[in-house]
Legacy VTK file of the C-alpha trace (Angstrom):
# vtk DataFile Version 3.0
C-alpha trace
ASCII
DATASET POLYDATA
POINTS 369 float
0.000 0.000 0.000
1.547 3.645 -0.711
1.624 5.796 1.169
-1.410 7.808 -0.422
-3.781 5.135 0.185
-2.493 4.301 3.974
-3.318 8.521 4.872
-6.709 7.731 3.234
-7.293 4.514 5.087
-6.031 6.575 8.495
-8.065 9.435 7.876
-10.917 6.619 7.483
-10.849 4.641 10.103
-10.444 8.319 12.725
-13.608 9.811 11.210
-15.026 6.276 11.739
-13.633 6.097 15.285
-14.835 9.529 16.482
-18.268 9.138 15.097
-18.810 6.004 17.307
-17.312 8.003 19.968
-19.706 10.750 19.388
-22.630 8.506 18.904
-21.710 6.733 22.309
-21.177 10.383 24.222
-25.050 11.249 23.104
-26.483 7.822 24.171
-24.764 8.408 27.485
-26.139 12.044 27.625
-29.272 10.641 26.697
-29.356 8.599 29.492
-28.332 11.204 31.971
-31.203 13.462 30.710
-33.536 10.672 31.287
-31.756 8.888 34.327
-31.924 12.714 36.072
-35.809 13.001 35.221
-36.787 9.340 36.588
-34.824 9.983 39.431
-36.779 13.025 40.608
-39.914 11.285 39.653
-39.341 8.433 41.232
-37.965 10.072 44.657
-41.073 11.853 44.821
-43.167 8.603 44.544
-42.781 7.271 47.494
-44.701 5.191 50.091
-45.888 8.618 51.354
-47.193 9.214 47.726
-49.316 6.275 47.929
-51.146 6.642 50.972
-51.424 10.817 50.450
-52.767 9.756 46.917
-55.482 7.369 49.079
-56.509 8.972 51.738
-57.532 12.366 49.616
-58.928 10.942 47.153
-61.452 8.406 49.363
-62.294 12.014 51.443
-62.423 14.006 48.803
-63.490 12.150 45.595
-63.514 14.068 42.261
-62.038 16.846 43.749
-59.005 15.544 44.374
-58.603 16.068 40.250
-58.380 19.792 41.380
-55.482 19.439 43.744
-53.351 17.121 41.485
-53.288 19.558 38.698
-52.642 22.260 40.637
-49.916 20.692 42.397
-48.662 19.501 39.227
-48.393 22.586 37.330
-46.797 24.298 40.603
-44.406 21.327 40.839
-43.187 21.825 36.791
-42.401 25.854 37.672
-40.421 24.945 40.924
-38.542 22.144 39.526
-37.881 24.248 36.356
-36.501 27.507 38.502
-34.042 25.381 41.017
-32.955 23.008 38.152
-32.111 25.896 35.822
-30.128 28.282 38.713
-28.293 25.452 39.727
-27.154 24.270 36.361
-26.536 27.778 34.638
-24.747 28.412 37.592
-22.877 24.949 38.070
-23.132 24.534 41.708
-24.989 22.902 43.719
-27.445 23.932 46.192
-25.662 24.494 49.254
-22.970 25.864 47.331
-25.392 28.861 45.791
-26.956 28.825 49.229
-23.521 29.762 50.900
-22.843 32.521 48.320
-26.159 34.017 49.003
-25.657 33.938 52.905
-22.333 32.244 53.963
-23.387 29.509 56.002
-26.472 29.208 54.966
-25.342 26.185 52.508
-24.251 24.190 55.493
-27.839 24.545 57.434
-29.623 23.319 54.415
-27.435 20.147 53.631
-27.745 19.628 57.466
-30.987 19.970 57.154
-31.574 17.745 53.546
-29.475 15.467 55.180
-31.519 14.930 57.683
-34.920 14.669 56.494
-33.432 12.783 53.694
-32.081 10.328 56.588
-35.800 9.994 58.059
-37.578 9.537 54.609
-35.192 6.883 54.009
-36.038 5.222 57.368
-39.664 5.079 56.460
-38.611 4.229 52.591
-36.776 1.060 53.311
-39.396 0.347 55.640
-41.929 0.279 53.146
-40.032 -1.476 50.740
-39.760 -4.168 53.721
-44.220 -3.860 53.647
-44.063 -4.643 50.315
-42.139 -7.615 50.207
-44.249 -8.518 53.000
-47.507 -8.480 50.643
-45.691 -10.454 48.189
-44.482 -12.607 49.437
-45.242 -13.051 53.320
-41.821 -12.037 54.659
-41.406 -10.919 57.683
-40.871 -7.184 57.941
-37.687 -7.236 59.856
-36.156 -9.551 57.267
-37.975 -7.452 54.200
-36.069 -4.457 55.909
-32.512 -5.600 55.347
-33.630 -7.056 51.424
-34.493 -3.756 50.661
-31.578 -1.668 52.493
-29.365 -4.179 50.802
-30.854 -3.599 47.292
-29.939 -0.049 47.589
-26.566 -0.837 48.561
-25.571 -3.418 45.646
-26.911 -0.407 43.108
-23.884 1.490 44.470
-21.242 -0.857 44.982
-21.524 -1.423 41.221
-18.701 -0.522 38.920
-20.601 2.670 37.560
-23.204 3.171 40.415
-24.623 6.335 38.687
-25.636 4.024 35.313
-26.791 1.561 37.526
-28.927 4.093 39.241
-30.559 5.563 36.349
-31.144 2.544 34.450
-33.178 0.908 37.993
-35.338 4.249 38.261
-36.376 4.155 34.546
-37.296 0.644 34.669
-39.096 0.251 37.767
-40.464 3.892 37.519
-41.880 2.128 34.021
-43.574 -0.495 35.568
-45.053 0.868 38.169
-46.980 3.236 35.614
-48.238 -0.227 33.427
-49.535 -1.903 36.852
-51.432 1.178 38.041
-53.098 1.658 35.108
-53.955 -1.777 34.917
-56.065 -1.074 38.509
-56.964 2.105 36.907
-58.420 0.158 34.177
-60.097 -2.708 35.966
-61.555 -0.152 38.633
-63.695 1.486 35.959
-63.365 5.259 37.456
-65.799 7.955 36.375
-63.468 10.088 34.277
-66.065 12.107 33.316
-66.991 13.303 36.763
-62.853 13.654 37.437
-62.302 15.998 34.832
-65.871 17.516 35.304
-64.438 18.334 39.452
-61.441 19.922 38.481
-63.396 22.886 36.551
-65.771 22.828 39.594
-63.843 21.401 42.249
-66.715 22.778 45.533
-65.018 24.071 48.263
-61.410 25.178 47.307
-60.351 25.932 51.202
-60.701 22.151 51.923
-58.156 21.612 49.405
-55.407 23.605 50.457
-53.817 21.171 53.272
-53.882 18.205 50.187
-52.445 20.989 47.704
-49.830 21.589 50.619
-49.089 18.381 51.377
-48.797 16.920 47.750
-46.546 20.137 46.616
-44.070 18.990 49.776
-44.091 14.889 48.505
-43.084 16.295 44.970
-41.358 18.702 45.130
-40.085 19.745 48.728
-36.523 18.823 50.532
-34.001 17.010 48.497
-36.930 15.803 46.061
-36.381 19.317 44.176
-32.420 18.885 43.941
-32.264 15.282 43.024
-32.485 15.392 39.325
-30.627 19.144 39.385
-27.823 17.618 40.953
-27.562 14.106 39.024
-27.512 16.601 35.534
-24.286 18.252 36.880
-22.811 15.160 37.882
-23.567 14.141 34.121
-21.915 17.190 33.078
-24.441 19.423 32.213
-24.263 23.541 32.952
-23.739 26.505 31.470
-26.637 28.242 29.765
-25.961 26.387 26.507
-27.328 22.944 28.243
-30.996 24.713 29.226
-33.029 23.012 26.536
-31.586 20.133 27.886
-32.398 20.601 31.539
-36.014 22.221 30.362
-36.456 18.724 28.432
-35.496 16.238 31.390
-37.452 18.301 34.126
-40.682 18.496 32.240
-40.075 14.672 31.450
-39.970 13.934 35.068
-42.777 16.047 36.083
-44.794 14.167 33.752
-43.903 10.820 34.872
-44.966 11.494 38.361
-47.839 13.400 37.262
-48.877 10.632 35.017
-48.219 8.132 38.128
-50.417 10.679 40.419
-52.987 10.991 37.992
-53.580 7.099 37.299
-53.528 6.415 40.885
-56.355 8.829 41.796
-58.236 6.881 39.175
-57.624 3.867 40.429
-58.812 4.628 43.736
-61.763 6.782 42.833
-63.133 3.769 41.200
-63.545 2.216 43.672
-64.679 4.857 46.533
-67.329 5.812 43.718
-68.144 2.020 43.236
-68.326 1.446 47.174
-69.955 4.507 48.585
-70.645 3.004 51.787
-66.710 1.386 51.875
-63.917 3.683 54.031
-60.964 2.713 53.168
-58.450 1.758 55.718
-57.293 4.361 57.417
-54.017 3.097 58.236
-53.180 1.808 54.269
-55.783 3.085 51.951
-53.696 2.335 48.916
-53.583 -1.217 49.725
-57.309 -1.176 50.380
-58.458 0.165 47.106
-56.208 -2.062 45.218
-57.657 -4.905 46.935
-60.828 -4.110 46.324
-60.570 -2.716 42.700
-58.919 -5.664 41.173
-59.236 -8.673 43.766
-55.713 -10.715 44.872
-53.833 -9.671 42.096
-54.694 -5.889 43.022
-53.497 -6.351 46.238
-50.625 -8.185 44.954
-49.751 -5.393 43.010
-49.730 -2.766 45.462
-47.311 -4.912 47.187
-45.014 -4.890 43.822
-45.754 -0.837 43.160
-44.988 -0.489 46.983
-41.848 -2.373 46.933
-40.609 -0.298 43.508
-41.508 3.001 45.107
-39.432 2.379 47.981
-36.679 1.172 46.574
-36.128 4.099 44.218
-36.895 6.305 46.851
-34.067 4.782 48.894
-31.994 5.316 46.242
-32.672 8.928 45.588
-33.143 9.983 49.163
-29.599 8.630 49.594
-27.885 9.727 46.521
-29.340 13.359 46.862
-28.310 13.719 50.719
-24.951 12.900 49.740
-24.543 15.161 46.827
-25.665 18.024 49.553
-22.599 16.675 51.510
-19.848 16.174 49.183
-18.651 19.589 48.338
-18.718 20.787 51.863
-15.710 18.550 52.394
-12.959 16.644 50.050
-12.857 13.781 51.851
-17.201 13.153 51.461
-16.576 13.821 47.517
-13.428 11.447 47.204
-15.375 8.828 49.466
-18.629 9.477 47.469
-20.011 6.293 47.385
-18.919 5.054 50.046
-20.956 7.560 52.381
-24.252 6.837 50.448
-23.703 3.101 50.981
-22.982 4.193 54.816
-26.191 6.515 54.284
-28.399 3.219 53.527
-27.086 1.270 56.097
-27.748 3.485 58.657
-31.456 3.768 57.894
-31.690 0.360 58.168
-30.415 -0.343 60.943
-32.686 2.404 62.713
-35.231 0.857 60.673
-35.167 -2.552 61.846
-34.593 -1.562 65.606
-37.219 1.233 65.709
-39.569 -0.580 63.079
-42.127 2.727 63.567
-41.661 5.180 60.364
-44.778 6.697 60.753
-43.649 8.828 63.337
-40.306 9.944 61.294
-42.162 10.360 58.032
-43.872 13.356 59.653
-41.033 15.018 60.867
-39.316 14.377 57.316
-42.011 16.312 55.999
-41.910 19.103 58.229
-38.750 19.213 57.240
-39.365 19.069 53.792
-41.838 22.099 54.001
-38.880 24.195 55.704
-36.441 23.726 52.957
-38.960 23.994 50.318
LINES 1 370
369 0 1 2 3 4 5 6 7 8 9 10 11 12 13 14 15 16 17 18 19 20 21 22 23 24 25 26 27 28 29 30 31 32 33 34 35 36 37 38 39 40 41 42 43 44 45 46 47 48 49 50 51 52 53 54 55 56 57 58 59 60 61 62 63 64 65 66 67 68 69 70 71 72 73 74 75 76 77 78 79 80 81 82 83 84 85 86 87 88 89 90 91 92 93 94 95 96 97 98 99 100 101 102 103 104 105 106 107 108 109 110 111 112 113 114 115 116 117 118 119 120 121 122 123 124 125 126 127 128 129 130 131 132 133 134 135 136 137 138 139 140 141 142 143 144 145 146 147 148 149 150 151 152 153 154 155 156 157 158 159 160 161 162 163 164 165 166 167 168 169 170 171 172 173 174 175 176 177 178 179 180 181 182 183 184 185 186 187 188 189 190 191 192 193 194 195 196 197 198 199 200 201 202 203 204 205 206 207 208 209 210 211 212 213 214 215 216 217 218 219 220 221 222 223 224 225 226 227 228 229 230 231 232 233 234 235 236 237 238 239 240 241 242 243 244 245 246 247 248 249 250 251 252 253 254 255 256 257 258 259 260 261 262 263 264 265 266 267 268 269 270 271 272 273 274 275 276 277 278 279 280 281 282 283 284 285 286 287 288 289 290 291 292 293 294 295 296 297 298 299 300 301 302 303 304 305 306 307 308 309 310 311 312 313 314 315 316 317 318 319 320 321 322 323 324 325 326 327 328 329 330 331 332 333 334 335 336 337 338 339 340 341 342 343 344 345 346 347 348 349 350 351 352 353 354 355 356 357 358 359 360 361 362 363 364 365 366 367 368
């Protein structure tokens, strides 16, 4: 071959090389984009979600249609100011918050930390409830399955793949089974959509409009998928479409999750007029009675999801508030959101009552928000 032919050849096989390198860098960006949005969609729904999504709807019916799009189109503008200042800017929360008012940055990742630490009690507690519908194990053993599901995601060789590939899969099928006990409930969508434009008393609403903004959007909820982008890489203003793209994605997935839950229940509390749901599960109550066994069964499995991915985000997020308040946390990453699980398992299994730390978590959460 002379020498013409071999630069040819070369020249080849580089263009060759860097489009497959180029080609690989969007599929990975890709990825991030829609790894960031599942993750804030899928921290948000929660066990918390499921019984908030209950209990309102079986007290408040139709209306409840009201609150969800409220709280959903209030959710897409906070999610879309924080995710944008912290991604034009580069920094993370606690970093702009220290700028703003030094010290501030280190009361707010106390503070994230903290009611991340108690969500995550209750979430690995309810990933231990879930198991227990499924499959009958005990809840103490169901506690460490599910803390050590969370831990194996990040003792992988690239835990933040790992992590966004879980969310969008189980954050996927928990949307096909609830619509499945949407479906077999038979709600009166007419009537929903009917109640939002004429929801009756609006005051009554405002505690569930509170309380639904804080479960999607309040305490390290709003920073999870903000903070995952900049680990991917993404800031600067010329990455905003990007950001505007993954936070509206994630908004809809837990809109869409909210939305087909409400129907699921309000078929049945419309079906069952004289039926209250359990107080102390509602979920699990309409499921049961909206699609038999296998409803019931699949609260356990939507139950178990939710947790777990809310394990993972409560941990991952707490951390990231951590990490650049210290070298040592961000060199030792990993290693403190793997100590971050353990620990609320442990409390979990001893104290085995999260009902009691979910509320504080969520006073919590209504601070920072």
């Amino acid at each position: 071959m002379d020498s013409g032919n071999f630069l040819t050849v070369l020249r080849v096989h580089i263009i060759q090389k860097e489009m497959l390198m180029n080609k690989n860098n969007q599929k990975k960006n890709a990825g991030a984009l829609i790894g960031a949005a599942f993750l804030m969609a899928t921290s948000a729904i929660g066990p918390g979600f499921l019984t908030q999504t209950g209990k309102f709807t079986d007290s408040l019916h139709g209306s409840f249609g009201f609150v969800i799009l409220i709280s959903i189109i209030l959710a897409a503008i906070v999610q879309l100011n924080v995710w944008r200042v912290l991604c034009v800017s580069g920094m993370r929360g606690q970093d702009i918050a220290n700028k703003v008012l030094p010290g501030l940055g280190y009361f707010i990742a106390f503070m994230v930390a903290l009611g991340g630490l108690a969500f995550n009690i209750g979430n690995v507690g309810g990933g231990a409830l879930g198991l227990n519908v499924l499959f009958g194990i005990p809840t103490t053993v169901g506690t460490f399955i599910a803390g050590i599901i969370g831990i194996l995601i990040f003792l992988s060789k690239d835990a933040k793949t790992s992590m966004d590939k879980l969310t969008k899969y189980l954050g996927s099928i928990m949307i096909i089974v609830v619509l499945y006990v949407a479906i077999k409930s038979k709600p009166p969508v007419g009537d929903a959509v009917s109640s939002i434009f004429h929801p009756g008393d609006v005051g009554a609403l405002v505690l569930p409009l509170i309380t639904l903004l804080g479960g999607s959007c309040g305490g390290y909820i709003t920073f999870s998928g903000a903070h995952r982008l900049l680990d991917a890489g993404y800031s600067g203003k010329k990455d905003l479409p990007h950001v505007r793209q993954s936070v509206l994605m994630g908004v809809s997935v837990s809109g869409i999750m909210r939305i087909l839950l409400f129907l699921a229940v309000l078929g049945v509390v419309t079906a069952n007029p004289d039926v209250t749901l359990d107080a102390s599960n509602p979920a699990a109550d309409a499921f049961r009675l909206g699609a038999g066994v296998i409803g019931y069964k699949i609260f356990g499995l939507v139950l178990f999801f939710a947790a777990t991915t809310s394990v993972i985000g409560a941990a991952y997020t707490s951390v990231s508030f951590l990490k650049t308040l210290h070298p040592f946390i961000m060199k030792n990453e990993k290693w403190f959101v793997i100590g971050f699980i353990t620990a609320s398992t442990l409390i979990m299994a001893i104290l085995g009552k999260p009902a009691a730390l979910l509320v504080l978590a969520g006073a919590l959460n209504g601070l920072i928000l």
